[in-house]
N, C-alpha and C positions, 0 to 999 in steps of 0.2 A: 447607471449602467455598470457603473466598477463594482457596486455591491448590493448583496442578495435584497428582495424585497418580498414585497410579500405575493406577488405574483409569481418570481421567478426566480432565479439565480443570477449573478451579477458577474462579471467577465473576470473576478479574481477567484471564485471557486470556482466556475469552468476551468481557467488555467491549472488552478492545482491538481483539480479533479483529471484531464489532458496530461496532463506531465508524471502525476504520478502512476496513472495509472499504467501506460505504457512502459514506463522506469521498471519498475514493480516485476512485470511480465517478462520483462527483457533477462532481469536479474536470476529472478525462477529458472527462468531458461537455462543464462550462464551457469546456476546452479547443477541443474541437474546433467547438463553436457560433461561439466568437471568433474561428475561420477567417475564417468568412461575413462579420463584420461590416464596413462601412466606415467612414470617419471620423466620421460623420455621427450616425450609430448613438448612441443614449444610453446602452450599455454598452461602446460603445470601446477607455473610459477605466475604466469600473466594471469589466469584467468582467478584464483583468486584475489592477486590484487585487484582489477578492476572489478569483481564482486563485493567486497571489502569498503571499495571508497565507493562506490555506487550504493552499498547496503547502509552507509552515514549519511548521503545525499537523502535516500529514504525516509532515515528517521528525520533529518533535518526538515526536509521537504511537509512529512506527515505530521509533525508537533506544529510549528508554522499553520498547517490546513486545521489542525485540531484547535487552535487556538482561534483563529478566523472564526472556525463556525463556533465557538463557545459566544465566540462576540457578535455574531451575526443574526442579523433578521432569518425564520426559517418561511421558506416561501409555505404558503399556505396547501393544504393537500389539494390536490384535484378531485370535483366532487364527486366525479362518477367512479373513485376507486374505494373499493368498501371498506370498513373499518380494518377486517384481518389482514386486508393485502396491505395498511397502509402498519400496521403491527410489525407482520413479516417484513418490510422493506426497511423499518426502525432496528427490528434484531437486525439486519445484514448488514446495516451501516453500520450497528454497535461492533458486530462480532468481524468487519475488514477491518476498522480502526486496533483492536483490541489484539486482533492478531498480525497486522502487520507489527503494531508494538514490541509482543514477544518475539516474534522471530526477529526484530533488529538484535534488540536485548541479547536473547541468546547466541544471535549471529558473534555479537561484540565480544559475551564471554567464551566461545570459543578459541575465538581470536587471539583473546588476551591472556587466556588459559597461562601460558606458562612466562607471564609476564612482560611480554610486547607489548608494544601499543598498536590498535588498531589504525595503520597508514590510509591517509587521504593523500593518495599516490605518493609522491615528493613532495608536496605540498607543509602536509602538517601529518601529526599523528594524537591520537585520542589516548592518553594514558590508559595502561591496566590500571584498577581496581581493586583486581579481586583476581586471585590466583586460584584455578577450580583442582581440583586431584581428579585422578584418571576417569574414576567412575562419574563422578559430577558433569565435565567435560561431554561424556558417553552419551548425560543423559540430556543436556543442554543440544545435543547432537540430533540426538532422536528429537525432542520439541520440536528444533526448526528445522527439522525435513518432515516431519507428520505435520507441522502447520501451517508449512511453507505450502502442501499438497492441499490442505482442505482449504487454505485461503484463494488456493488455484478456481478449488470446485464452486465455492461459493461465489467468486468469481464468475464464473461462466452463466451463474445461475442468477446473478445482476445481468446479465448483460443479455441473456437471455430473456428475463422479464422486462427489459429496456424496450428489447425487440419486438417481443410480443404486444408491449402495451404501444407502439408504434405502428405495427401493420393487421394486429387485428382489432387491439382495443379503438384507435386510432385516438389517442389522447396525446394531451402536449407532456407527457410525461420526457422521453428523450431529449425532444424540443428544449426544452426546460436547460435539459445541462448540452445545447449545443449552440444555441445565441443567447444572449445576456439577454436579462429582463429589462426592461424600461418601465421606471417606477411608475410612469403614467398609467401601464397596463391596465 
C-alpha cells in the first residue's frame, strides 16, 4: 500500500503528488500577487521570503518524488487508454518535472544574484554560487516567469484530462492517484 505497483500507485506518491502539487500552485500565486505590490506594501519583504523558502521546499520536495519514482514500480497503463494519450500523458509528466526544475534553479539564481544566500526563513540559508550580472539576472527572470506560466497551463491541462478521464472516460485513471493501490489488485 506504501508503494506503487503495478496496478496502482502507492500512498507515498500520492503524498508527494498532494503536497506538491498544491505547494506549487499556492507559490505561482504568491508569485504573481508580488507583481502588484509596491514598497510600501507589508508583504514586500514577506512575500518574497515565504516564496523563496517555499520555492526550496519545492525543489526539495520534487528531487525526493523524482528519486522515488526513478526507484519505483510504474503502475501499468490502463488498457482502454490509447497508445497517443498514454504518449501525451509521458511528455506532461516529463515536461512538470523538467520545468518545475528550471524554475527552482532560476528561482535560486535570482535570489543569489548578488551573492545572498537563498533563506529557508530563519532557519538555514542555501549558499550563492554563482553571482549573475544585470543582464543574466534579466534573463533568468524572464525563464521563470514564462515557465512559471506555461507550467500553470500544462497544468490545468493534467488536471483537466484527470477530470475528463473520470466523468466521461470513467476509467480508474484519477482513482489511481486518490487511494493507494493494494498490490493484491
Amino acid at each position: 500500500m506504501l508503494k506503487d505497483s503495478p496496478s496502482g500507485y502507492g500512498l507515498i506518491t500520492i503524498i508527494f503528488h498532494w503536497v506538491s502539487a498544491p505547494l506549487i500552485l499556492f507559490v505561482f500565486g504568491l508569485g504573481v500577487y508580488m507583481r502588484g505590490l509596491d514598497y510600501y506594501s507589508p508583504w514586500y519583504h514577506r512575500g518574497p521570503e515565504i516564496h523563496i523558502a517555499l520555492g526550496l521546499v519545492i525543489f526539495l520536495l520534487m528531487s525526493l518524488r523524482f528519486l522515488w519514482r526513478i526507484r519505483s514500480t510504474s503502475p501499468n497503463a490502463i488498457p482502454t487508454i490509447s497508445k497517443s494519450n498514454l504518449l501525451a500523458a509521458q511528455v506532461v509528466k516529463i515536461l512538470l518535472y523538467v520545468f518545475v526544475f528550471i524554475i527552482c534553479i532560476t528561482g535560486y539564481l535570482i535570489t543569489t544574484a548578488e551573492g545572498q544566500g537563498a533563506a529557508f526563513f530563519d532557519f538555514f540559508s542555501i549558499p550563492a554560487t554563482v553571482q549573475l550580472n544585470a543582464h543574466n539576472v534579466d534573463r533568468a527572470g524572464a525563464i521563470h516567469k514564462y515557465l512559471a506560466w506555461t507550467l500553470i497551463a500544462i497544468v490545468v491541462v493534467h488536471a483537466a484530462a484527470a477530470i475528463f478521464h473520470h466523468f466521461v472516460k470513467r476509467d480508474k485513471t484519477l482513482i489511481r492517484m486518490l487511494k493507494p493501490s493494494d498490490s493484491a489488485d
